[in-house]
Structures are given as structure tokens and as C-alpha cells.
C-alpha positions in Angstrom: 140.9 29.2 166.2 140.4 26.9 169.2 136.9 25.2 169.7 135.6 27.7 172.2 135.7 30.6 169.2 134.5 28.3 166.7 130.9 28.8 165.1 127.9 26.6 166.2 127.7 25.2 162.6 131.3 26.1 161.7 131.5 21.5 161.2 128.4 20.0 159.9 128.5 16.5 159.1 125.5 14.6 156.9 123.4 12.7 159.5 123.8 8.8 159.4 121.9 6.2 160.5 123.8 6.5 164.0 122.5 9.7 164.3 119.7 8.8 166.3 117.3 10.9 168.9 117.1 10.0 172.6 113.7 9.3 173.9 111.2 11.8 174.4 109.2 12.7 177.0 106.9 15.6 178.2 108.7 18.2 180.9 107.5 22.4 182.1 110.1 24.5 181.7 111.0 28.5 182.4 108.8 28.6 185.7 105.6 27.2 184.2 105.5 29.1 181.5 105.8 27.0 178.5 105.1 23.3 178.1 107.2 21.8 175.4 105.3 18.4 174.9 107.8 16.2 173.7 105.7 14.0 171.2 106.8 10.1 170.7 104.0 9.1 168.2 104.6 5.7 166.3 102.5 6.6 162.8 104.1 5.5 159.8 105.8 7.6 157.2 103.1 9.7 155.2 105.7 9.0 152.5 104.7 5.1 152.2 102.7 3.8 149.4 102.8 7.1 148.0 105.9 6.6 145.6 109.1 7.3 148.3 111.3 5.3 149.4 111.0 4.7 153.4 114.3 4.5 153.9 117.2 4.3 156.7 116.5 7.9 157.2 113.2 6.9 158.9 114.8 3.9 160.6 117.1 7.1 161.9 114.7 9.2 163.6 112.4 6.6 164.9 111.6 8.7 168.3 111.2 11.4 166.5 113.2 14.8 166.7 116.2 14.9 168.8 115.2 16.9 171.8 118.0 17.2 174.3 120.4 20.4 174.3 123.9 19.6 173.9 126.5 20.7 176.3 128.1 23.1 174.2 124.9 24.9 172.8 124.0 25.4 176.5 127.2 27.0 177.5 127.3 29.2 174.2 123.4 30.1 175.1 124.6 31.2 178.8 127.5 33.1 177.6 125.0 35.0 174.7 122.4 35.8 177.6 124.9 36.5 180.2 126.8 38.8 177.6 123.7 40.6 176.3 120.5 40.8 178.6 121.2 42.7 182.4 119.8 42.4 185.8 119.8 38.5 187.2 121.2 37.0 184.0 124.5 38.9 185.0 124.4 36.8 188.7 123.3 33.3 187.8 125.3 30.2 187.6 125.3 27.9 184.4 124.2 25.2 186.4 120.8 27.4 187.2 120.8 28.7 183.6 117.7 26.8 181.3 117.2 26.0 178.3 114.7 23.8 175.9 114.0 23.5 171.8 111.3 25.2 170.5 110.2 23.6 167.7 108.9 24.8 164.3 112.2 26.6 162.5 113.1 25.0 159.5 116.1 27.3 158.7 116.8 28.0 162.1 117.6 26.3 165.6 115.1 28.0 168.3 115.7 27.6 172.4 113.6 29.1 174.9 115.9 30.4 177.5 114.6 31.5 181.1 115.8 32.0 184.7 115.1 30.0 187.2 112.2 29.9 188.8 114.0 30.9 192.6 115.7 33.9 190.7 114.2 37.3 191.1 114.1 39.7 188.5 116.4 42.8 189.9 114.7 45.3 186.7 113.3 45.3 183.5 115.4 42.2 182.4 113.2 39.4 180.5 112.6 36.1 182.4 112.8 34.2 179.3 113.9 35.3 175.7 113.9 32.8 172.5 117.5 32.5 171.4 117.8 31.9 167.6 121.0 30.1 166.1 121.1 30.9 162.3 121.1 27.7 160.1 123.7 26.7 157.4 120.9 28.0 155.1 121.4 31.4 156.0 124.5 31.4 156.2 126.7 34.5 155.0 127.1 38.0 155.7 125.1 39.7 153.0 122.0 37.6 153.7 122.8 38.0 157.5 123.1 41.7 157.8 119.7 42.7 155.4 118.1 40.0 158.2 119.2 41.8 160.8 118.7 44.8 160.1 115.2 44.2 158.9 114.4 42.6 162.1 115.7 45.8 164.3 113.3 47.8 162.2 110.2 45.7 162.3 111.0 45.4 166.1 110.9 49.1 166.4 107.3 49.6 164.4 105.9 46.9 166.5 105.4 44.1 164.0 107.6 42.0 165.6 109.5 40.9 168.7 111.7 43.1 170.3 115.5 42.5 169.8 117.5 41.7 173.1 120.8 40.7 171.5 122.5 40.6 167.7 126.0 38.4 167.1 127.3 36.5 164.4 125.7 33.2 165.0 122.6 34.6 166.0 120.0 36.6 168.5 118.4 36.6 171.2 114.5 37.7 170.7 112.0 38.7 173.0 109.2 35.2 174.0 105.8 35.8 172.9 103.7 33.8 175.0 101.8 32.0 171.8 99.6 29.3 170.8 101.5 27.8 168.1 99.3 28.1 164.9 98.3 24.3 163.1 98.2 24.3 159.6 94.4 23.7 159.8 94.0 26.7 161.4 95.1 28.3 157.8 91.9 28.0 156.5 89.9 29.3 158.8 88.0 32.1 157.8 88.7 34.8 160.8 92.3 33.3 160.8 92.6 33.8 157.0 91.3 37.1 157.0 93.5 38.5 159.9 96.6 36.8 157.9 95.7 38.7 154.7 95.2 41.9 157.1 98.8 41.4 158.3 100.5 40.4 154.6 98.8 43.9 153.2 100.4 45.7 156.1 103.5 44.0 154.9 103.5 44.8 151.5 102.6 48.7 152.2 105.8 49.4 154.2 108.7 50.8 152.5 111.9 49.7 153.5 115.4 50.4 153.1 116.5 47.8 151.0 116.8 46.8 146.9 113.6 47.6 145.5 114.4 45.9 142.6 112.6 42.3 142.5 115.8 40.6 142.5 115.7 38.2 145.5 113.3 35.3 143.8 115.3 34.0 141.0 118.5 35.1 142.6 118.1 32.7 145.5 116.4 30.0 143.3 119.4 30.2 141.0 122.0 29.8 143.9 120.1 26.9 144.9 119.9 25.8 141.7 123.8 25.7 141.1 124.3 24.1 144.2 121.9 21.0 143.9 123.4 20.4 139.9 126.9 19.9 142.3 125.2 17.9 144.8 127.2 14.3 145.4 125.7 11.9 147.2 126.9 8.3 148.7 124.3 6.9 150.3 122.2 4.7 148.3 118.7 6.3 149.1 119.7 9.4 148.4 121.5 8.7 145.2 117.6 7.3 144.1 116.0 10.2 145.5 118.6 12.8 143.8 118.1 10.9 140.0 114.6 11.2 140.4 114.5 14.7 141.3 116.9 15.5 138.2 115.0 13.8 135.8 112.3 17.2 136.1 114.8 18.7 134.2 114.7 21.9 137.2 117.4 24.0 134.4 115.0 23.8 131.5 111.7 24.6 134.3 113.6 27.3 135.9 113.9 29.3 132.3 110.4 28.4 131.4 109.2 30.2 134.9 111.7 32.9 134.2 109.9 33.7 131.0 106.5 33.3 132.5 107.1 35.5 135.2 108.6 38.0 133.4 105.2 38.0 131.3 102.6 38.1 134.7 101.6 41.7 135.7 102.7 41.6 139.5 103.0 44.5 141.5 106.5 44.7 143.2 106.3 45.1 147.0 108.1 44.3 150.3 106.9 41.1 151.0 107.4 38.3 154.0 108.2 35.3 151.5 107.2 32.7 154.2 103.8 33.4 155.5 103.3 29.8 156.8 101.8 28.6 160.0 105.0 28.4 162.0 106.0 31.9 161.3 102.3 33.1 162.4 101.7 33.2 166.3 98.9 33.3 168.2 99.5 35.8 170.9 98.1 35.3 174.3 98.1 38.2 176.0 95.8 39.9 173.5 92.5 41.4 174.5 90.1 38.5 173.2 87.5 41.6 172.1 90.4 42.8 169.6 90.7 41.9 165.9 94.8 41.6 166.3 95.6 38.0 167.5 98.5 37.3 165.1 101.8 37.9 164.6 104.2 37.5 162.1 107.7 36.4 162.6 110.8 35.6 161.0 111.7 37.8 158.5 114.8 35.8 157.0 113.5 35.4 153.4 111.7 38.9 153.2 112.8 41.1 150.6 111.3 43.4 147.6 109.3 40.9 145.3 106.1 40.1 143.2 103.0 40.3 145.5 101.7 37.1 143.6 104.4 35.2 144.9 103.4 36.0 149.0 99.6 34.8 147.6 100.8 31.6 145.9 103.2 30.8 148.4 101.1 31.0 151.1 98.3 29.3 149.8 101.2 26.4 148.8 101.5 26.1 152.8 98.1 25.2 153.6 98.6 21.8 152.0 102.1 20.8 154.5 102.0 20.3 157.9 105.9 20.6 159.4 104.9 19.4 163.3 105.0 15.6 161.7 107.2 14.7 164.4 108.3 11.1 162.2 110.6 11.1 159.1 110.6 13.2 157.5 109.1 15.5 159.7 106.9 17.3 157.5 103.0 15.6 156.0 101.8 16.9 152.7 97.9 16.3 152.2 97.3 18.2 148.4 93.4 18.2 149.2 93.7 21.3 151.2 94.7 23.0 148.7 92.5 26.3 148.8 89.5 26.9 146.8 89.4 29.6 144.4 86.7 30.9 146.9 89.1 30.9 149.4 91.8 31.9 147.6 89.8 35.4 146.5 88.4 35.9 150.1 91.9 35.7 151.2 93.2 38.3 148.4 91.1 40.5 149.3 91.5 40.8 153.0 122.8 18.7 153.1 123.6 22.0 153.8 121.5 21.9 157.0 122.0 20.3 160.9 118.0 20.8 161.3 116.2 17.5 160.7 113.8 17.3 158.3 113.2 15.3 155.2 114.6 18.2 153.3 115.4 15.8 149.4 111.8 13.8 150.2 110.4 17.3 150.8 111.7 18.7 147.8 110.4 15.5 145.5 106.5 16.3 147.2 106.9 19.8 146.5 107.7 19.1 142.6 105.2 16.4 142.3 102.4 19.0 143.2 103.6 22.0 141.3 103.9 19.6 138.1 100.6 18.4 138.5 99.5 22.0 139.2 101.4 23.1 136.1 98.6 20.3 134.3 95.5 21.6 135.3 97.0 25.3 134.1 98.0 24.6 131.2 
């Protein structure tokens, strides 16, 4: 296989201290109409004084994400547009072709891609589509097919972007033009009753796939097996890695097993990841109409317990993930919903991506232990 038939992530390497980010800056792209504000903000780690280690990692991404397209991910992105979309993407030169990150996937790399701005549309062809590259995360063919296939159907009935393109290392989707929801905006009354609104929606289709609720402790326990044979080198992660494993996560995961074996949750198709970077904001929306969101990626939806969609979702209220410092995520427990809220809301190493992902999972078992407290 030479490098041109190669996978985007078919060599990924642990990011270093080298693996720095060039400077950011601020730029318009696709004709106007985006602005990706490239952010270079010089807060300190949320993660200092609060029992993590500030490490190299930090030192790593000082400017923040990396925010330049590589060579070969642009050539790859012309030759999937060129190859799936019609009219002027057909005629135009690489050297016209553009492309930007979109931030906000945590399992996946986004790009907006668009025509030049002297480029006429010839017929119905898109001026800009979002191209998604699956992460290492999602990698495999059984999780990749069920995604896909769920995505052409929920394209279809109109909850969600219309597929342009389908191939093994990814899609291309239709752009929403979208205000990028802030995890504030979570608890905001309208907001959270327009998200519950969309969840029920959710969890009343019926889809073609397992009904059984197999998909939450079948994808915790392949996680599970492959952090136990995690090896690490690097001193800060070795720290970080003995502190996680002293939670005893084997002995937790059977105690949850048993628990949730004994909670009375309905079993429905649910989203999985109802945070706010998988809710837009649409537009183009009539501002007298009650439908102003939209829920996307579908990568983790699958037959499960209702309660889980609830608990998860309320989990994401307390994370922000636009923290554009190591590690790229900001965890403030106090906005934690309200049992008020919570009812009103009822009722209506693996990865290239950079994020904190091992300083992310320490937060998120820190708060679930001292959530498991007050429960008990």
C-alpha cells in the first residue's frame, strides 16, 4: 500500500512535547460565510491548584489548538469533494479548493470545505459542505457501518444534515449555517426545553438496529480492557495513569453493572451525547418558530436506558470543551443542574484530536465519586 492509499489515521503517533501548534490568528473563509476565530488566549490551566499536575502537555499546546490544515489532509479533502459532490467542484483546481477546522469534535476531525468565492455554482451543488474524518475512536467497521447507516436515515426524516458523500475514512455532510451552542446556554430554560423536545423525539423513533440495551456496558467494557493494557513512558502520564487505577474502575464497573441492572429504565433509541457541541443553533430558522436546534452526530447513538440520555446530559452542563489551553476542556462542578431543573428538563492514546483526554478522565471520576457520596 503506498502512502497515497493509506488511511488518514492509518500511523498515529502519541503527541510529544515537539508537537507544538503554530500561532493563531483570526481569518473569513468560504466567501464570508463562516468566521473561524482562531483564539490565542493566555489563561492558565483550569487544572492548577486543583490537584493535576500542569505538565509538559500544557507547555505543548501553549497557543492553543493546532489550526493549520496539513498538505495531505487538503489533497485527500479535494479528491473526497471532487470525487463525490457535482457541478463546479468537478472544474476547480486544488490550488482554488478551501478548507479550514471547525472546531468542537472530540471523536472526530471537522473541515468546512467551500468553493471559491470567483466560482459559480453551475446547479444544485453545495458551496460549502463539512467534511468529517472519523477518529481512531471510532474506528472499525461494525461501529462504522450502524453510524452510517443511522446517519442516511436521520438525514432522510429531516433530523439531521443531509449526506453528500459516505467512504471509509469518512463523509462529507451538508453546512448548517449555526451559532455554535456554549455550554451556558444548557441551562437556559427555552434552550433546555427545546433540547428535551428534540431527546423525546429521539427516543420515540424506532430504528433498525439491536434493540437490546447492549451498547452501554459493551463499549465501557472495551474501554475498560483497553485502559487495564495501557503502557505509558512519559513521566506525567505514568502519575496520572496510577492515580486513575487506584479507583479500582474493575470493582466500580461490576458495582454499576448490578445497580443498573436493578434501576427501572425504559429502553429506547437514544443520542448518547446530547452535549452542547452536538446541538446547533440554526440560522436560517424563522425567529417566530419554536424549532431552533439541531442535533447532530449520531456516532454513539444506539438502543439504551432513557436514564442514561438524562444523566448524561445533565453531566455536560458542568464541561465546557471550547477551553482553547491544555487540556482543552474546563470543568466547573457548580453548574451542575438543580433537581428543579433537572425535572423541568424531564419533562419537556488512541486519538490524533487534542484534548486532555487522561486529565479529563481523572475530573470526570473525581465528580462521579463525589456524586456517588451524596447518593449514597
Amino acid at each position: 500500500m503506498d502512502s497515497a492509499d493509506k488511511p488518514v489515521f492509518s500511523s498515529i503517533s502519541t503527541l510529544t512535547a515537539d508537537d507544538t501548534g503554530p500561532p493563531v490568528e483570526k481569518k473569513r473563509v468560504g466567501g464570508g460565510a463562516l468566521e473561524v476565530v482562531h483564539r490565542n488566549l493566555k489563561t492558565p490551566s483550569p487544572l492548577i491548584g486543583n490537584n493535576y499536575d500542569d505538565d509538559s502537555e500544557a507547555e505543548s499546546f501553549r497557543d492553543g489548538r493546532t489550526e493549520e490544515v496539513d498538505r495531505d489532509t487538503k489533497a485527500r479533502a479535494f479528491g473526497w469533494c471532487r470525487d463525490f459532490l457535482s457541478g463546479s467542484w468537478k472544474t476547480i483546481r486544488e490550488e482554488d479548493f478551501q478548507i479550514s477546522i471547525v472546531s468542537g469534535g472530540l471523536s472526530n476531525l471537522l473541515y468546512l470545505c467551500c468553493l471559491p468565492d470567483h466560482v459559480q455554482c453551475v446547479g444544485e451543488e453545495p458551496r460549502q459542505v463539512l467534511l468529517r474524518v472519523y477518529g481512531a475512536i471510532l474506528q472499525g467497521v461494525d461501529s462504522l457501518v450502524l453510524e452510517s447507516v443511522m446517519f442516511a436515515i436521520l438525514a432522510e426524516r429531516t433530523l439531521g444534515p443531509k449526506l453528500y458523500g459516505i467512504f471509509p475514512d469518512g463523509r462529507l455532510e451538508q453546512y448548517l449555517p449555526n451559532t455554535r451552542m456554549r455550554t451556558d446556554q444548557l441551562s437556559d430554560p427555552n434552550i433546555s426545553a427545546e433540547i428535551a423536545s428534540k431527546m423525546a423525539r429521539f427516543h420515540d423513533m424506532v430504528m433498525p438496529f439491536n434493540k437490546e440495551p447492549k451498547w452501554l456496558m459493551g463499549t465501557i467494557d472495551k474501554y475498560m480492557d483497553q485502559v487495564m493494557k495501557l503502557k505509558f513512558v512519559r513521566e506525567a502520564h505514568v502519575k496520572k495513569y496510577k492515580k486513575l487505577m487506584k479507583y479500582d474502575l474493575p470493582a466500580e464497573l461490576e458495582s454499576l453493572r448490578a445497580l443498573l441492572a436493578a434501576t427501572p429504565s425504559p429502553v429506547v433509541f437514544c443520542h448518547n451525547d446530547v452535549q452542547e457541541g452536538n446541538i446547533l443553533i440554526l440560522e436560517d430558522k424563522d425567529p417566530t418558530s419554536n424549532e431552533k436546534l439541531m442535533l447532530i452526530d449520531f456516532e454513539y447513538s444506539s438502543y439504551n436506558y432513557r436514564g442514561f440520555d438524562f444523566g448524561n446530559h445533565f453531566c455536560e452542563w458542568v464541561y465546557d470543551y471550547t477551553y482553547n489551553q491544555w487540556p482543552f476542556y474546563k470543568a466547573t462542578p457548580e453548574n451542575y443542574p438543580t433537581r428543579e431543573q433537572q425535572v423541568i428538563k424531564t419533562i419537556a492514546k488512541i486519538s490524533k484530536i487534542e484534548f486532555g483526554y487522561m486529565d479529563y478522565a481523572l475530573c470526570r471520576f473525581d465528580a462521579y465519586f463525589k456524586q456517588k457520596k451524596l447518593f449514597s
